[in-house]
Backbone as ProteinMPNN parsed JSONL, in Angstrom:
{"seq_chain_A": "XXXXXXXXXXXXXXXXXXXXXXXXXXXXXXXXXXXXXXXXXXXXXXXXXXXXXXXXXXXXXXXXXXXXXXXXXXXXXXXXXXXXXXXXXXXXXXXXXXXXXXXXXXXXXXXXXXXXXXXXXXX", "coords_chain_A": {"N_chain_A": [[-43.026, -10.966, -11.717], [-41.229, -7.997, -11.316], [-37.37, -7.836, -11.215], [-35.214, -6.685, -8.357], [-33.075, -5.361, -8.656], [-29.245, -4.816, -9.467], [-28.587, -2.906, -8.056], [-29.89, -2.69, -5.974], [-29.423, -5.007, -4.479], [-27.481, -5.081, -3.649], [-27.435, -2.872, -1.699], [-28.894, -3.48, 0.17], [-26.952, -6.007, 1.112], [-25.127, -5.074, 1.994], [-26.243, -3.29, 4.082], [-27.029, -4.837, 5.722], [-24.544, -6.561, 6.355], [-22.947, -4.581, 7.496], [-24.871, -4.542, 9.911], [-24.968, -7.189, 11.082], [-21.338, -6.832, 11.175], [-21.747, -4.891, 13.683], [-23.585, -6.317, 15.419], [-21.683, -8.476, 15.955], [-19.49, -7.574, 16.604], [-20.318, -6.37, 19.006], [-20.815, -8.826, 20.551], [-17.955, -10.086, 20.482], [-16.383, -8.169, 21.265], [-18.136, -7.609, 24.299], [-17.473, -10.76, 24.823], [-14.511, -10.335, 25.443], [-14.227, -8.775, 27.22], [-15.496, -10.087, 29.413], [-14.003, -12.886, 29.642], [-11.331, -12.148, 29.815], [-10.706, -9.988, 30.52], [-9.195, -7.634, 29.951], [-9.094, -4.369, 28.945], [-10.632, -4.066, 26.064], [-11.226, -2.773, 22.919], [-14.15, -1.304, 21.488], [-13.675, -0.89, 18.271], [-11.004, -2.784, 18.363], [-13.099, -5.094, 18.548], [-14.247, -4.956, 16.202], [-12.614, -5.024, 14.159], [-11.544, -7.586, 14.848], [-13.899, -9.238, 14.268], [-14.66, -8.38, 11.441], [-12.2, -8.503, 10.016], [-12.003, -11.457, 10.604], [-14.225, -12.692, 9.374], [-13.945, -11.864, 6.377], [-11.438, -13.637, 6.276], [-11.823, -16.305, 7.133], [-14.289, -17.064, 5.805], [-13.049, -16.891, 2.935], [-11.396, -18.761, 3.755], [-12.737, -20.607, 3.682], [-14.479, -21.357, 1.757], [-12.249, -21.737, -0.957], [-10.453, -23.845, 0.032], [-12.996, -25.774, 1.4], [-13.398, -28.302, 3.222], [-10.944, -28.388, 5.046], [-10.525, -25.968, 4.984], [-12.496, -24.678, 7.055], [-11.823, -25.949, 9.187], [-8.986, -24.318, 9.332], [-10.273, -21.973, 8.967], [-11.39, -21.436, 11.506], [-8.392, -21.917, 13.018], [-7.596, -19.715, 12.066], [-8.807, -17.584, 13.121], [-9.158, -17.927, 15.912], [-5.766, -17.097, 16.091], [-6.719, -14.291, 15.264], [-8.255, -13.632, 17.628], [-5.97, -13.624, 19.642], [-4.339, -12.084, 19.154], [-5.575, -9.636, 19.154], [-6.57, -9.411, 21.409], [-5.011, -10.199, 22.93], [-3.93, -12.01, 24.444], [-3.745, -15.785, 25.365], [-3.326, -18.685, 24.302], [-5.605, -20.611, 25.326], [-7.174, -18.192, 26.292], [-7.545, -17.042, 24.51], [-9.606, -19.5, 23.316], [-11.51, -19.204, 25.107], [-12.41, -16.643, 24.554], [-14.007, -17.518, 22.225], [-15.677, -18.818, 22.802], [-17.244, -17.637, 24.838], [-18.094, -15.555, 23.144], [-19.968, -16.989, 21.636], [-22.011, -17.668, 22.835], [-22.858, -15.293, 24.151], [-23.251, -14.15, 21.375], [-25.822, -15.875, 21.129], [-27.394, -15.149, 23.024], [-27.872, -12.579, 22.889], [-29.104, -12.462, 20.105], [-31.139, -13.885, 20.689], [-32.394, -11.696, 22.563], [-32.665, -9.475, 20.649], [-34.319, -10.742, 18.556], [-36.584, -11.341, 20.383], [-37.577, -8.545, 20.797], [-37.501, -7.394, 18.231], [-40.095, -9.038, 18.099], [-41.68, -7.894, 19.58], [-42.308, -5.451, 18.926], [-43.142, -5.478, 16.232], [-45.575, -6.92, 16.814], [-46.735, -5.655, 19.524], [-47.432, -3.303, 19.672], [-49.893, -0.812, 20.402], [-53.469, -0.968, 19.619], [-54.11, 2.102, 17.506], [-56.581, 3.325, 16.331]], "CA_chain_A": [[-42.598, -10.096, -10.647], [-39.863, -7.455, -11.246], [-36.358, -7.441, -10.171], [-35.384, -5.359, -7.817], [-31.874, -5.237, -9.507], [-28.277, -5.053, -8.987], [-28.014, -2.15, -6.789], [-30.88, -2.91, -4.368], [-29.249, -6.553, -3.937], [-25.683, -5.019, -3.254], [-27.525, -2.075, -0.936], [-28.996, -4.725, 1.165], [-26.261, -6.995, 1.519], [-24.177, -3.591, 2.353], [-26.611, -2.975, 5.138], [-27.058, -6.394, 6.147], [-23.127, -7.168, 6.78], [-22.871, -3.597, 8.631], [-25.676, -5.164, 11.28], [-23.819, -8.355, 11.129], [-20.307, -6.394, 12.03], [-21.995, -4.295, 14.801], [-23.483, -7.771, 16.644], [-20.792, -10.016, 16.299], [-18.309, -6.396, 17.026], [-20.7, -6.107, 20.027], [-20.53, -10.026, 20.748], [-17.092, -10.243, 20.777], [-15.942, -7.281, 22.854], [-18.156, -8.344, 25.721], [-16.32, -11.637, 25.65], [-12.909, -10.098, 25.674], [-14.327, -7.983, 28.536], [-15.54, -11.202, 30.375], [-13.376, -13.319, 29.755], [-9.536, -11.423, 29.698], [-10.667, -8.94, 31.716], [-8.593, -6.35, 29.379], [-10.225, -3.044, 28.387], [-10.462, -4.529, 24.505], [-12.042, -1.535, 22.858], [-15.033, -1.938, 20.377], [-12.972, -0.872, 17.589], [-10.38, -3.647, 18.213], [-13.404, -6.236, 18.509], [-14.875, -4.822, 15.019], [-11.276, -5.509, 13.379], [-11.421, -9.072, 14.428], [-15.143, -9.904, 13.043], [-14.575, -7.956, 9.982], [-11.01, -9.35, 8.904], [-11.878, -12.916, 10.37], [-15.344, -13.061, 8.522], [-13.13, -11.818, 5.5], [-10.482, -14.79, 5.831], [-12.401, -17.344, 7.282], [-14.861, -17.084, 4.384], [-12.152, -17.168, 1.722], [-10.47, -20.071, 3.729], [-13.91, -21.887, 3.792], [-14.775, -21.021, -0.623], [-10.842, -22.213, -1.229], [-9.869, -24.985, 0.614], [-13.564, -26.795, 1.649], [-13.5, -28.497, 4.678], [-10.01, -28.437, 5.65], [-10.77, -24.502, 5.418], [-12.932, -24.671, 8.15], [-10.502, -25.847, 10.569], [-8.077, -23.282, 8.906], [-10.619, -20.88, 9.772], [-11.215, -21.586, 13.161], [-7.099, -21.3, 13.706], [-7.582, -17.688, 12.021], [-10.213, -16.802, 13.89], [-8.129, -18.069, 17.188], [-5.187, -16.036, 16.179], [-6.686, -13.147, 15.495], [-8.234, -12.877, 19.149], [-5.4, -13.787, 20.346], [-3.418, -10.779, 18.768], [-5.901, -8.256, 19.559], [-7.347, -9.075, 22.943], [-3.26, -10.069, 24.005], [-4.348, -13.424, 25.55], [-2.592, -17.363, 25.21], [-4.455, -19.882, 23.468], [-6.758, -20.518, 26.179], [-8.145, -16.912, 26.43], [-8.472, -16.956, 23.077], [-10.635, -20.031, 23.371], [-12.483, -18.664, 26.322], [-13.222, -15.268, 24.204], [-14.566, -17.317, 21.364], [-16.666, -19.61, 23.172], [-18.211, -16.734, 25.068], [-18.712, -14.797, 22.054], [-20.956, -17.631, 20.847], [-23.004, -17.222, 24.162], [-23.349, -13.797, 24.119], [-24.49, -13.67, 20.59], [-27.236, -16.456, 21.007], [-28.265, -14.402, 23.522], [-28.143, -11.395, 21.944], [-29.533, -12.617, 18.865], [-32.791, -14.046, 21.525], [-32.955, -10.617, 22.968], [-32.996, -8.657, 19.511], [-35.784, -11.244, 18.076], [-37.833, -10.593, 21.351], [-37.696, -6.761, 20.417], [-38.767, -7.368, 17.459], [-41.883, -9.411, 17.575], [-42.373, -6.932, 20.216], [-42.122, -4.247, 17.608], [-44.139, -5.874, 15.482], [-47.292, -7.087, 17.294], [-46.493, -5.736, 20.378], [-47.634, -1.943, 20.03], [-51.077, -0.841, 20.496], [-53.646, -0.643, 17.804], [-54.499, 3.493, 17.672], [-57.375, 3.603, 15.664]], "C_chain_A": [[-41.275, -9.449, -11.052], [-38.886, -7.765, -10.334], [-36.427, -6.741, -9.812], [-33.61, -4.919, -8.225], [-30.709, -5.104, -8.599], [-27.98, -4.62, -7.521], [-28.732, -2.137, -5.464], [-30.494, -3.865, -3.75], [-28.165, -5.779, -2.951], [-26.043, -3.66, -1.817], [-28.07, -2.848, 0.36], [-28.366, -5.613, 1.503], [-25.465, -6.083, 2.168], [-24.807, -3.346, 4.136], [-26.944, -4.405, 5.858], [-25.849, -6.542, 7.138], [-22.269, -5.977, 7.915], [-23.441, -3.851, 9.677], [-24.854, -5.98, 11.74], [-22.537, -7.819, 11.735], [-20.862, -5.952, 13.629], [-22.151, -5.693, 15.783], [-22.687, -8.041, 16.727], [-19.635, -9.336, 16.954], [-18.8, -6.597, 18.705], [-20.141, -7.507, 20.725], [-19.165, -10.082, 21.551], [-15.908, -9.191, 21.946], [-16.677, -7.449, 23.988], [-17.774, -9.341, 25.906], [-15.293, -11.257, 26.092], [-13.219, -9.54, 27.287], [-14.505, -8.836, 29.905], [-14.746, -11.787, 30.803], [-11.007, -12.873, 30.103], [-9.7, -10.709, 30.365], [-9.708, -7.496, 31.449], [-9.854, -5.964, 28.983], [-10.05, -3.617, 26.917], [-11.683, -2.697, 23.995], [-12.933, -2.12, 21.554], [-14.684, -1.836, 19.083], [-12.075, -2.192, 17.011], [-11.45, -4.791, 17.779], [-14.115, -6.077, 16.975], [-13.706, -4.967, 14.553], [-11.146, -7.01, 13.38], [-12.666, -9.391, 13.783], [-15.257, -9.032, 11.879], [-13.376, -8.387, 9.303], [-11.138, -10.475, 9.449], [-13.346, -13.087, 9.566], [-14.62, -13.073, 7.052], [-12.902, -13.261, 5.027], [-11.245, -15.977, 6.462], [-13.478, -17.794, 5.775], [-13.942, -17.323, 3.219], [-11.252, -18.449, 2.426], [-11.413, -21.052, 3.307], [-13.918, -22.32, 2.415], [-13.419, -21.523, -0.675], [-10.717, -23.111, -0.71], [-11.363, -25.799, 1.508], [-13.548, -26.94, 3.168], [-12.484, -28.648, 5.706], [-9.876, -26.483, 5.315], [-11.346, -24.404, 6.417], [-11.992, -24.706, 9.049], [-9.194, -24.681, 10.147], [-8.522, -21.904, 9.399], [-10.801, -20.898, 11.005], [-9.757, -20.997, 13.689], [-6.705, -19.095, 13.331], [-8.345, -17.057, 12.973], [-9.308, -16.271, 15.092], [-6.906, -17.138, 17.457], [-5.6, -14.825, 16.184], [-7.072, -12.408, 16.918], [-7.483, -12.478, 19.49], [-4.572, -12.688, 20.398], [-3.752, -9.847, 19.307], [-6.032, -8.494, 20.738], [-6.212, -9.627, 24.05], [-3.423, -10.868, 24.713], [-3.304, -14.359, 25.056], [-3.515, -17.454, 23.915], [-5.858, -20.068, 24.091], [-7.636, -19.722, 25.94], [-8.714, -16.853, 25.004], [-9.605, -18.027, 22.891], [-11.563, -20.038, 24.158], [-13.561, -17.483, 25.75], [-14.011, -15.807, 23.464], [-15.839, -17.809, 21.724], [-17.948, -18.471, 23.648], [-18.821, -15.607, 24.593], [-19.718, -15.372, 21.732], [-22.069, -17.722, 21.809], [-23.125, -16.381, 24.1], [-23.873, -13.44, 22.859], [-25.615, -14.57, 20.419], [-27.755, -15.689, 21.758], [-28.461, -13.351, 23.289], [-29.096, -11.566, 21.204], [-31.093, -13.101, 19.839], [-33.561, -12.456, 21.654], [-33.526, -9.856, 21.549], [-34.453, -9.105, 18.7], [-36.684, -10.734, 18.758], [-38.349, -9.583, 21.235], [-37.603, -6.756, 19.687], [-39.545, -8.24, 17.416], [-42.259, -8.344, 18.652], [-42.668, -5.911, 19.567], [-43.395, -4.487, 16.945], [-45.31, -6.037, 15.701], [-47.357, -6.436, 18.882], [-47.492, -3.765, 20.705], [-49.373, -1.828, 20.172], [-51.96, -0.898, 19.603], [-54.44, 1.939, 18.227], [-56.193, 4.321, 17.483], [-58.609, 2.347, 16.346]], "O_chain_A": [[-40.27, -10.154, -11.15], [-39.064, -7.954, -9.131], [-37.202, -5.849, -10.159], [-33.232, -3.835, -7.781], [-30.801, -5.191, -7.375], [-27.551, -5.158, -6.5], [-28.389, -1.763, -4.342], [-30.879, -4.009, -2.59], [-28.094, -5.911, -1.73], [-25.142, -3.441, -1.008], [-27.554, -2.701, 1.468], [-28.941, -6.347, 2.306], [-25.042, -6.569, 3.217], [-24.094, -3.254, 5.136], [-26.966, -4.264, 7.081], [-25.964, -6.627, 8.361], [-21.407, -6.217, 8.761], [-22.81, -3.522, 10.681], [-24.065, -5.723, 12.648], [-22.381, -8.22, 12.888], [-20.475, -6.561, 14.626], [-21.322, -6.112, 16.591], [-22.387, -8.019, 17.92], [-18.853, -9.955, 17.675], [-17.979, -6.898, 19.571], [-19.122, -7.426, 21.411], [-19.069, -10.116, 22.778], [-15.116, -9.404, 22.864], [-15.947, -7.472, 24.978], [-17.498, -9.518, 27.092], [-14.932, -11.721, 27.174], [-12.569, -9.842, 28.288], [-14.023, -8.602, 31.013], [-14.41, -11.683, 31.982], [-9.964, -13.406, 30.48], [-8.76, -10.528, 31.14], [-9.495, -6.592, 32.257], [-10.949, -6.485, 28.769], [-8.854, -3.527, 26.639], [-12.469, -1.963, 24.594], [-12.607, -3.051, 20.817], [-15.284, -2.66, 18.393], [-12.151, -2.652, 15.872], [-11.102, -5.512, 16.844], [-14.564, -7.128, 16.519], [-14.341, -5.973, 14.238], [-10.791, -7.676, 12.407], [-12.553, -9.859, 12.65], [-16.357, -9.157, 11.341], [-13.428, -8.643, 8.1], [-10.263, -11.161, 8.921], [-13.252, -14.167, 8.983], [-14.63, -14.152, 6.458], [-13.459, -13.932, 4.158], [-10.941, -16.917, 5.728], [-13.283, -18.702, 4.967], [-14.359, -18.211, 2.475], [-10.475, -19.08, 1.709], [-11.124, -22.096, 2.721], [-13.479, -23.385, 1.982], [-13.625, -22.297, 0.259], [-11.263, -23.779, -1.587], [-10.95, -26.537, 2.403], [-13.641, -26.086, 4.05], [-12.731, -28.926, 6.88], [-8.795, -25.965, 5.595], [-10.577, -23.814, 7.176], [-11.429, -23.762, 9.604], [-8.498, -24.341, 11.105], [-7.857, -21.017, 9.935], [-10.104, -20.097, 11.629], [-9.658, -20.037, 14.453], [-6.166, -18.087, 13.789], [-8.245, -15.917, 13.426], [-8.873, -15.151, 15.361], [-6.767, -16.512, 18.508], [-5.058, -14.059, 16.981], [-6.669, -11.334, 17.363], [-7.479, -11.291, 19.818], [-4.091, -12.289, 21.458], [-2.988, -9.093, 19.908], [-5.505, -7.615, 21.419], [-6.241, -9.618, 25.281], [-3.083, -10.634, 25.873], [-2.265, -14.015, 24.493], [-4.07, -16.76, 23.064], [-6.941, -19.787, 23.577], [-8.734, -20.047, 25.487], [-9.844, -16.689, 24.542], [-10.614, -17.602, 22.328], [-12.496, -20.828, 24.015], [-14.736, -17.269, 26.049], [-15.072, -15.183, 23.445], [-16.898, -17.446, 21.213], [-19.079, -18.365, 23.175], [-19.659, -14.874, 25.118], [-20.66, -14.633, 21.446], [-23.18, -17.881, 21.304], [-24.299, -16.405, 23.732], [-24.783, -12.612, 22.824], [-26.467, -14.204, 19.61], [-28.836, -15.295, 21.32], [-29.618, -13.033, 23.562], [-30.107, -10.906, 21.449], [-32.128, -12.515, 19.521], [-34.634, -12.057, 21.2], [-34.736, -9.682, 21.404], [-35.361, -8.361, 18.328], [-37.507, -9.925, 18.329], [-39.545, -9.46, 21.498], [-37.432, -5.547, 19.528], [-39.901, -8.343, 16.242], [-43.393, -7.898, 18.477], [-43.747, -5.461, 19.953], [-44.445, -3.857, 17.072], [-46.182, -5.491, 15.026], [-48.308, -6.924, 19.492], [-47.976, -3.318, 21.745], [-50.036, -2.854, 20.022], [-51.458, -0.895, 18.48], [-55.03, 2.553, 19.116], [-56.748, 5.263, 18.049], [-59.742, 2.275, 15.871]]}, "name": "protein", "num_of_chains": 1, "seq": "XXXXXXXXXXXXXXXXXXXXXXXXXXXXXXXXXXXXXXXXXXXXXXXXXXXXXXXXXXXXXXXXXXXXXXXXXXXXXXXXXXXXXXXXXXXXXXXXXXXXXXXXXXXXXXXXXXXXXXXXXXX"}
């Protein structure tokens, strides 16, 4: 079986991690919106899941499992910077980020197997 080579890997991981921003962008600005109850703008919430995926990832690959908890406190700050909360809020936004994208991530599956087997046949 052929590769499908460098640039098809790196064009799919490209479009991959752009989906990936948008959810977790989407995700996380309806927590801020829930939870803080500031206007957070979708901009701001695509700055935190694109520079904490960044540094969380390079804390995780570098430092193991005492990266983890390193990332977590990045993570924490960075809410906390953008969406102008305590500590709390910031652990309020993240929690209900992680609720809003399981459910997200339900809804989006649903629509597609609906996609998929869901349409009529024509013929």
């Amino acid at each position: 079986m052929p590769s499908l080579g460098l640039g098809a890997t790196l064009l799919g991981f490209i479009v991959l991690f752009i989906i990936y921003l948008l959810v977790i962008g989407f995700a996380l600005w309806l927590a801020g919106e829930i939870v803080v109850g500031r206007r957070v703008t979708f901009g701001e919430a695509l700055a935190v899941a694109g520079t904490g995926t960044f540094l969380v990832g390079a804390s995780i690959t570098f430092l193991g499992l005492i990266g983890v908890l390193l990332g977590l406190l990045i993570f924490l700050l960075l809410v906390k910077h953008y969406f102008k909360t305590g500590w709390v809020g910031a652990i309020g936004v993240a929690i209900m980020a992680v609720i809003v994208g399981v459910v997200l991530t339900f809804i989006l599956g649903a629509l597609a197997l609906g996609a998929l087997f869901g349409f009529p046949k024509i013929f």
